[in-house]
C-alpha positions as CSV (number, residue, x, y, z in Angstrom):
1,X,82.8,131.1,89.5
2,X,86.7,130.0,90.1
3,X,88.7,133.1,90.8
4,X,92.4,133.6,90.4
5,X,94.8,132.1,92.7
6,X,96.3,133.7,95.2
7,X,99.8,132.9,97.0
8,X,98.1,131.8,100.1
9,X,95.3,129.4,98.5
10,X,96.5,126.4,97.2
11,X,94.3,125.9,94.2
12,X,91.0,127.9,92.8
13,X,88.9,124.5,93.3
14,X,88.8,124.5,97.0
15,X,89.3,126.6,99.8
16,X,92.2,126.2,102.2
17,X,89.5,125.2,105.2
18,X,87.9,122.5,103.1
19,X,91.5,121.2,102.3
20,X,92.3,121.0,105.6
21,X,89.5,118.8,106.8
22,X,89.9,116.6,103.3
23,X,93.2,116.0,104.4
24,X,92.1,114.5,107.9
25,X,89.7,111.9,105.7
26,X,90.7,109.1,103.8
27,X,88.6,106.4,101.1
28,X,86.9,103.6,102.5
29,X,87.6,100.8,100.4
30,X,85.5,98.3,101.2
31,X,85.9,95.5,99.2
32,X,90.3,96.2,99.0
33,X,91.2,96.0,95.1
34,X,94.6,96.9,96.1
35,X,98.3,96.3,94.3
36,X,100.5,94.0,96.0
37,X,103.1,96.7,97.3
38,X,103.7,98.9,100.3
39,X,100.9,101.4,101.1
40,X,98.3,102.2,104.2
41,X,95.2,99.9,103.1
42,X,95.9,97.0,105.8
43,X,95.0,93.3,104.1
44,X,94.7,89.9,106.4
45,X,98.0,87.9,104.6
46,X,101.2,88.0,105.8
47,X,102.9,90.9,104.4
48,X,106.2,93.3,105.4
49,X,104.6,95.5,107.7
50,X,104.7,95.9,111.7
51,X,101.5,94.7,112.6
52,X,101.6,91.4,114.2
53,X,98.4,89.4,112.7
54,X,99.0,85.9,113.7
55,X,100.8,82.8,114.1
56,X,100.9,79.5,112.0
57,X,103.1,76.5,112.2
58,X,106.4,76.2,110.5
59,X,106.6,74.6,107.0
60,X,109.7,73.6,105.4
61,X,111.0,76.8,103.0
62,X,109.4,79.2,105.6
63,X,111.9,82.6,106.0
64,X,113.6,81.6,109.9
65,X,113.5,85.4,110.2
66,X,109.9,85.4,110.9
67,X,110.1,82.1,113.7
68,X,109.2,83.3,117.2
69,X,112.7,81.8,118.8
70,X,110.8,82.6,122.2
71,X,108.0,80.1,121.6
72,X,110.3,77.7,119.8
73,X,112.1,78.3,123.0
74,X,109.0,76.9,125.8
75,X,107.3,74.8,123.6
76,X,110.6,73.1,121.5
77,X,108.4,73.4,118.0
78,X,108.6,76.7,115.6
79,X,105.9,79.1,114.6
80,X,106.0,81.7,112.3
81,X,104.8,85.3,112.8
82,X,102.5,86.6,110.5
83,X,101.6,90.1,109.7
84,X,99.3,92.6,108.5
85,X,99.9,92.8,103.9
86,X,100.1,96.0,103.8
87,X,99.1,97.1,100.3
88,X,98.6,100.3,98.0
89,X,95.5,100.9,96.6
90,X,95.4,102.7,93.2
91,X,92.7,105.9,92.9
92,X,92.1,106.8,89.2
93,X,89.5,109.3,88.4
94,X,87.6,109.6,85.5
95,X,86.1,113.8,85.3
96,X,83.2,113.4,82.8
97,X,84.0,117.1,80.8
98,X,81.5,116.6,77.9
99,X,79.6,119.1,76.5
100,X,76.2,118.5,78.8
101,X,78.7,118.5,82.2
102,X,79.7,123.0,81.2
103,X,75.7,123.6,82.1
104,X,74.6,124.9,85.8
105,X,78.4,124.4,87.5
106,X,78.2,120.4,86.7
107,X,82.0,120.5,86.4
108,X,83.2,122.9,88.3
109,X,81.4,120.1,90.9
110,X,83.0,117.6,89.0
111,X,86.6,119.0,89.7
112,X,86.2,120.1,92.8
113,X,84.9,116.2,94.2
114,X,87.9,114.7,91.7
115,X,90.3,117.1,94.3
116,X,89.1,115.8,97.3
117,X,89.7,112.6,96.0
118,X,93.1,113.4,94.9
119,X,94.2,114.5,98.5
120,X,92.6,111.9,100.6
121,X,94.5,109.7,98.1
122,X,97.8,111.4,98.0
123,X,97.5,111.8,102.0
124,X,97.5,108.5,102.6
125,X,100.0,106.9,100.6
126,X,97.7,106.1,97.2
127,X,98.6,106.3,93.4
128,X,96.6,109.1,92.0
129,X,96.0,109.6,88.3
130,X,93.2,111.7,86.6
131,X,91.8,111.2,83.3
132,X,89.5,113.9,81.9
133,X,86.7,112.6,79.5
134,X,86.1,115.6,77.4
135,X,83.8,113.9,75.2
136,X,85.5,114.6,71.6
137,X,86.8,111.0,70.2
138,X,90.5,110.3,70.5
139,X,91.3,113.3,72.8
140,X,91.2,112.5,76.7
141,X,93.5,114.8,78.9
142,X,95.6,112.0,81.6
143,X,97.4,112.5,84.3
144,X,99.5,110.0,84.7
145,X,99.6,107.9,88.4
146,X,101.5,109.8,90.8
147,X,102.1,109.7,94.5
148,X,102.8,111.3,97.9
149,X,101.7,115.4,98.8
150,X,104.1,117.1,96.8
151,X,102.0,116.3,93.8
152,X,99.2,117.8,94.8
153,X,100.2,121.2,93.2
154,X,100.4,119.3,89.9
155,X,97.0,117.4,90.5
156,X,95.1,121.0,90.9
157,X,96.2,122.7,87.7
158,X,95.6,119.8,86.2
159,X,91.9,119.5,87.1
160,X,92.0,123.6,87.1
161,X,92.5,123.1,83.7
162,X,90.2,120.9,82.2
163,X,87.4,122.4,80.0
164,X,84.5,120.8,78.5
165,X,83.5,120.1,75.2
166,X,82.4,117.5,72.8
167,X,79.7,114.8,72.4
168,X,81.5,111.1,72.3
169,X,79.6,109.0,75.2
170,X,80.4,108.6,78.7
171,X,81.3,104.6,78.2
172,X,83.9,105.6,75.1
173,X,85.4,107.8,78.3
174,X,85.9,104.5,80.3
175,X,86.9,102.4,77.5
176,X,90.0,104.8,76.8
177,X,90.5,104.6,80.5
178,X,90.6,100.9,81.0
179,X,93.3,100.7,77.8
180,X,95.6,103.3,79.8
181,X,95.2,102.2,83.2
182,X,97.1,99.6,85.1
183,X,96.5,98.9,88.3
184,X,93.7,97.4,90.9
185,X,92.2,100.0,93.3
186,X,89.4,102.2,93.4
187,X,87.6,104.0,90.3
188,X,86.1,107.6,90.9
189,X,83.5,108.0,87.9
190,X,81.9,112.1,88.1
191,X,79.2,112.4,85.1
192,X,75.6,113.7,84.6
193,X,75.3,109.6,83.2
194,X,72.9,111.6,80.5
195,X,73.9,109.3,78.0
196,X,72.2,106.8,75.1
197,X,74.3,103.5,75.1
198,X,73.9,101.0,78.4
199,X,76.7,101.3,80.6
200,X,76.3,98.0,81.8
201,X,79.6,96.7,80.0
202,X,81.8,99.3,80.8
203,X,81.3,99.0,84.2
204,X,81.8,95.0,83.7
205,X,85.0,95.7,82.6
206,X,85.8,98.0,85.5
207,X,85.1,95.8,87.4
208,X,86.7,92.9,86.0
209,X,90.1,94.8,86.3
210,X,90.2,95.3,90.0
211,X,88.4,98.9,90.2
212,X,86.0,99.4,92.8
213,X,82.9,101.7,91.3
214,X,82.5,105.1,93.2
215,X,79.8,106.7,91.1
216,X,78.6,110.6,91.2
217,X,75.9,111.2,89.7
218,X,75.8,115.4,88.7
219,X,72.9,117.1,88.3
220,X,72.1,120.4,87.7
221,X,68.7,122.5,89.5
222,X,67.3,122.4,85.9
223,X,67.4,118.9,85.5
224,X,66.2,117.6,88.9
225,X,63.2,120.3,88.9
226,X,62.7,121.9,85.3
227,X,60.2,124.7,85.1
228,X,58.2,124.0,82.1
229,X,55.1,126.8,82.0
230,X,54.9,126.6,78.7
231,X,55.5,124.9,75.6
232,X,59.4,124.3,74.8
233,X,61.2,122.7,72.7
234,X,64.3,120.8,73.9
235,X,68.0,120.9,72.1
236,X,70.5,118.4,72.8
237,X,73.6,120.2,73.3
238,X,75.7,116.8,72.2
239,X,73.6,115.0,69.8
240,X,71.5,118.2,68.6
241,X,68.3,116.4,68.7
242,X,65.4,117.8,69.6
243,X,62.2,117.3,71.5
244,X,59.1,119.6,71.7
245,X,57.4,119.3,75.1
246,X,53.8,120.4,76.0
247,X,53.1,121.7,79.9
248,X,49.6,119.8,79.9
249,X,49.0,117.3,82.1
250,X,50.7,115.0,84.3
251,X,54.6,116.1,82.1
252,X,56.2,116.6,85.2
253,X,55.4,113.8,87.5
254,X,56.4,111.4,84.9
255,X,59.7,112.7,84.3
256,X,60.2,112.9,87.8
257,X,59.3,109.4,88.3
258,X,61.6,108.6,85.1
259,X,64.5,110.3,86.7
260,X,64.1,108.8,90.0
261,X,64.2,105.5,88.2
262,X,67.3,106.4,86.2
263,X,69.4,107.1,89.3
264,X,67.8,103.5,90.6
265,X,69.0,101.6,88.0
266,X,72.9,103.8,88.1
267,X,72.5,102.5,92.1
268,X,71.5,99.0,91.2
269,X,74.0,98.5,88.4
270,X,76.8,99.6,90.7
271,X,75.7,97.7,93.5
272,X,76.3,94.1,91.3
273,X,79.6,95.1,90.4
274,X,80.4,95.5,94.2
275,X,80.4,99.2,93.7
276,X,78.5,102.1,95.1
277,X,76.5,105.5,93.7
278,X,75.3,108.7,94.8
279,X,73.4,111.4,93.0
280,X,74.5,115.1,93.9
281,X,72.9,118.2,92.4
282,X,75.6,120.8,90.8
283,X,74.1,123.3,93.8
284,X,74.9,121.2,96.4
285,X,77.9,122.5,98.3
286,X,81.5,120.8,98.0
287,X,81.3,120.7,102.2
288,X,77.8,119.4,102.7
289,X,78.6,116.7,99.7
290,X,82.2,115.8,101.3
291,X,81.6,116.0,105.3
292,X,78.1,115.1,105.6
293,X,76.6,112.6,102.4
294,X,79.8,110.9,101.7
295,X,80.8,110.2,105.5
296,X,77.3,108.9,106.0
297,X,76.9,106.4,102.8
298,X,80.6,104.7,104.6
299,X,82.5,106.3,101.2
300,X,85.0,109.0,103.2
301,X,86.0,108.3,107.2
C-alpha cells in the first residue's frame, strides 16, 4: 500500500535507496531511435560533441573549423575531424491504468517501473513524458515531454496520481499516444496485455515512428497460478462477460500452456519490430525486477 509522503522521501512510489541506485543506471538503447539534438546517446556521424571519431578527406563546402591544420601541415593535403553525433533520445511511457491493471498491485507495479524509467531518463539528459491509459475513451492523463532532474518532483505526483478505471483497449491507449507524441526514441509500454483486439498494428505504427518497444508484461499471483478447487464463474471486470469454469480435468495445464503462449507471441511480436518484452508478476519486487531481470535481459546498465 503507498503511504503518505514524508519530507525526507522523495515520492511514495519508491524508496530513497532504490532511487539512489536508479539514478546510477541508464536505458540501453540498442537500436538508437534518437532526435537529431544534443543529448548523452553517442551515434557514429559527425556531430558537435568532443569525441574525436575519425578523419575523412576534405570536400569542397567542408566547415575549415573542423581541418586538422597539423596534418595539413606534414602531409600538405586537408582532412577533416569527425566526431561522435551526439544525440537525445526521447523516453515516452505509456502506464496501462485500465480497469483489469487496479487488481493484485498491477499498477502500483506499473508506476513504480514507469519511475524508474523516468529517472534513468531524466538523469541522463532524455526527454521524459508520461501518458496514462486509463482505459475510458477520450480521457488519457499526459505529461507533457520534459527534461533534466528538477522535473522529477513533477514526474512523481504525476504517476502518484494516476488511478485506474475504465474498459477502452490497450491499442486505443497507443493510438492516442502516437497522435500526441513527437519525437524518435524509446517507448515504455506497462499493461496486463489482457486484451481482445491484435496488437500487431499498434505496435507497427510504433515502430514506424522511431519508438523502440520496451514491453512489461504485469501479471498478478491470480493470473499466473489461479486456484480453481471448485466450480467458478469468471466476470470480466472491463467487458462484463462471463465464463463459467469446471475444476475437472486437465483446466489448469491448459491455461497454463495458453498463457505461456500468450507472453510468446507478446515476445515474438516485439522482437520483429526490433523491440524487446518481459513478463513480471505484480509480486515481484521493484528491486529484484530493476537490478537483477532488467540488467540481465541488456534493458538497464
Amino acid at each position: 500500500m503507498e503511504t503518505a509522503r514524508t519530507k525526507s522521501q522523495m515520492t511514495t512510489l519508491l524508496s530513497n535507496e532504490v532511487l539512489a541506485r536508479v539514478e546510477r543506471l541508464c536505458i540501453n538503447s540498442r537500436h538508437r531511435f534518437t532526435n537529431r539534438s544534443r543529448g548523452e546517446h553517442l551515434f557514429g556521424k559527425g556531430g558537435s560533441s568532443n569525441e574525436f571519431s575519425d578523419y575523412r578527406d576534405y570536400v569542397e563546402g567542408d566547415d575549415i573549423r573542423y581541418v586538422d591544420w597539423n596534418i595539413f601541415a606534414r602531409l600538405q593535403r586537408p582532412y577533416m575531424k569527425l566526431y561522435h553525433h551526439e544525440e537525445e533520445m526521447h523516453v515516452v511511457m505509456l502506464v496501462d491504468a485500465s480497469s483489469s491493471m487496479i487488481f493484485e498491485d498491477k499498477l502500483l507495479r506499473a508506476k513504480q517501473l514507469a519511475a524508474c524509467f523516468a529517472v534513468m531518463g531524466l538523469f541522463n539528459t532524455e526527454r521524459v513524458s508520461v501518458h496514462a491509459f486509463t482505459g475510458i475513451e477520450g480521457k488519457m492523463p499526459i505529461l507533457p515531454a520534459c527534461a533534466g532532474r528538477g522535473s522529477m518532483a513533477k514526474v512523481f505526483r504525476f504517476l502518484e496520481e494516476i488511478e485506474g478505471g475504465g474498459d477502452a483497449p490497450l491499442e486505443t491507449g497507443i493510438e492516442t499516444l502516437l497522435k500526441r507524441h513527437r519525437g524518435r526514441g524509446v517507448v515504455v509500454l506497462l499493461s496486463d496485455f489482457l486484451t481482445y483486439k491484435d496488437l500487431k498494428p499498434a505496435l507497427n505504427r510504433l515502430f514506424s515512428k522511431g519508438l523502440e518497444i520496451f514491453a512489461v508484461q504485469i501479471l498478478g499471483p491470480t493470473e499466473t497460478d489461479p486456484d480453481i478447487s471448485q466450480d467458478l464463474r469468471l466476470v470480466d471486470c472491463e467487458m462484463g462477460n462471463t465464463l463459467d469454469v469446471s475444476a475437472i480435468g486437465d483446466l489448469m495445464s491448459i491455461y497454463q500452456e495458453y498463457l505461456l503462449a500468450y507472453a510468446r507471441n507478446l515476445e515474438l511480436m516485439c522482437q520483429q519490430r526490433s523491440g524487446s518484452f518481459v513478463s513480471i508478476g505484480s509480486q515481484d519486487s521493484i528491486e529484484h525486477v530493476m537490478f537483477d531481470l532488467l540488467r540481465r535481459k541488456g534493458w538497464v546498465m
